[in-house]
C-alpha positions as CSV (number, residue, x, y, z in Angstrom):
1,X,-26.1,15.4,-3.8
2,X,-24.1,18.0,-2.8
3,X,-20.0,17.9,-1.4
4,X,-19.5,17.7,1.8
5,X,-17.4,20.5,3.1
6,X,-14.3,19.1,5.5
7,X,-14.6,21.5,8.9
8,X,-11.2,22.8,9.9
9,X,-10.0,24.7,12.9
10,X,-7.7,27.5,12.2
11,X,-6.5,29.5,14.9
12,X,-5.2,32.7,13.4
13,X,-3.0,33.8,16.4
14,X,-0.3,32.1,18.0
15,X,-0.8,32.5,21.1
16,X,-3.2,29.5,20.9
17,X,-0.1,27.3,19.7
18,X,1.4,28.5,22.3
19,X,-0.5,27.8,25.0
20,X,-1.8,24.1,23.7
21,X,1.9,23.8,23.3
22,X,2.6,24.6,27.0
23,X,-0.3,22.5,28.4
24,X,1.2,19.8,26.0
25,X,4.7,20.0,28.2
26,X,3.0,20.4,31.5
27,X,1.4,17.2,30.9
28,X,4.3,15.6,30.2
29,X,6.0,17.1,32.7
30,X,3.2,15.4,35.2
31,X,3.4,12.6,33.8
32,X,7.5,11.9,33.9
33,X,7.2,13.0,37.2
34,X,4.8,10.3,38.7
35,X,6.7,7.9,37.1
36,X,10.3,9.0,37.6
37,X,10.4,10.8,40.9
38,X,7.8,9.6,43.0
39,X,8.7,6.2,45.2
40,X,8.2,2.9,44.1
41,X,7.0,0.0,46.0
42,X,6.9,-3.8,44.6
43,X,5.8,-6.8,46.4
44,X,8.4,-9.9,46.4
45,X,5.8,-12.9,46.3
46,X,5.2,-13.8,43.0
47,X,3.2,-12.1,40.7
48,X,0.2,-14.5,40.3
49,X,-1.0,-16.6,43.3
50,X,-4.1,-19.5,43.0
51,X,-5.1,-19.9,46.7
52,X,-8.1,-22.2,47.9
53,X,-11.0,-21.2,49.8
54,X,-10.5,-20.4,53.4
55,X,-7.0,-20.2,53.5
56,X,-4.8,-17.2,54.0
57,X,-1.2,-15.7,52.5
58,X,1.1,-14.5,54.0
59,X,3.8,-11.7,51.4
60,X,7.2,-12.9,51.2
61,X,7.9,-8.4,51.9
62,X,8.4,-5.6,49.6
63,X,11.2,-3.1,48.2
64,X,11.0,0.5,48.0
65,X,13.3,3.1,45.9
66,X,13.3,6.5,45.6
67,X,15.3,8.1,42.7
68,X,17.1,4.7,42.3
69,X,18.2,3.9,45.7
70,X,16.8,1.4,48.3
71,X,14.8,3.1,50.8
72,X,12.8,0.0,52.4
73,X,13.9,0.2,55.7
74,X,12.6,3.5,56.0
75,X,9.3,2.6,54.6
């Protein structure tokens, strides 16, 4: 049986480092940014609620921030 031969991609201009490079920092850009800068809303009930059948709940209210301060009465 013969060897296998290992297939490698070899780009031989830069410009393709470049440009995966640049996509590579846009994404993380994007991604920072919906975690950093957009607003962020959390609920104040607790986290995990067992309710019967046929009954209802009611939140306990929310908080919202934007870039670190507290913006819920605006929301």
């Amino acid at each position: 049986m013969g060897k296998k031969k290992k297939f490698k991609v070899r780009f031989k201009s830069k410009k393709i480092y470049i440009l995966l490079g640049f996509l590579g920092g846009v994404l993380l850009i994007a991604f920072l940014f919906s975690f950093i800068i957009l607003p962020q809303i959390s609920l104040k009930g607790k986290k995990n609620i067992v309710l019967n059948y046929k009954t209802s709940y009611v939140e306990k209210g929310y908080k919202a921030s934007f870039l670190g301060k507290d913006v819920t009465k605006d929301v």
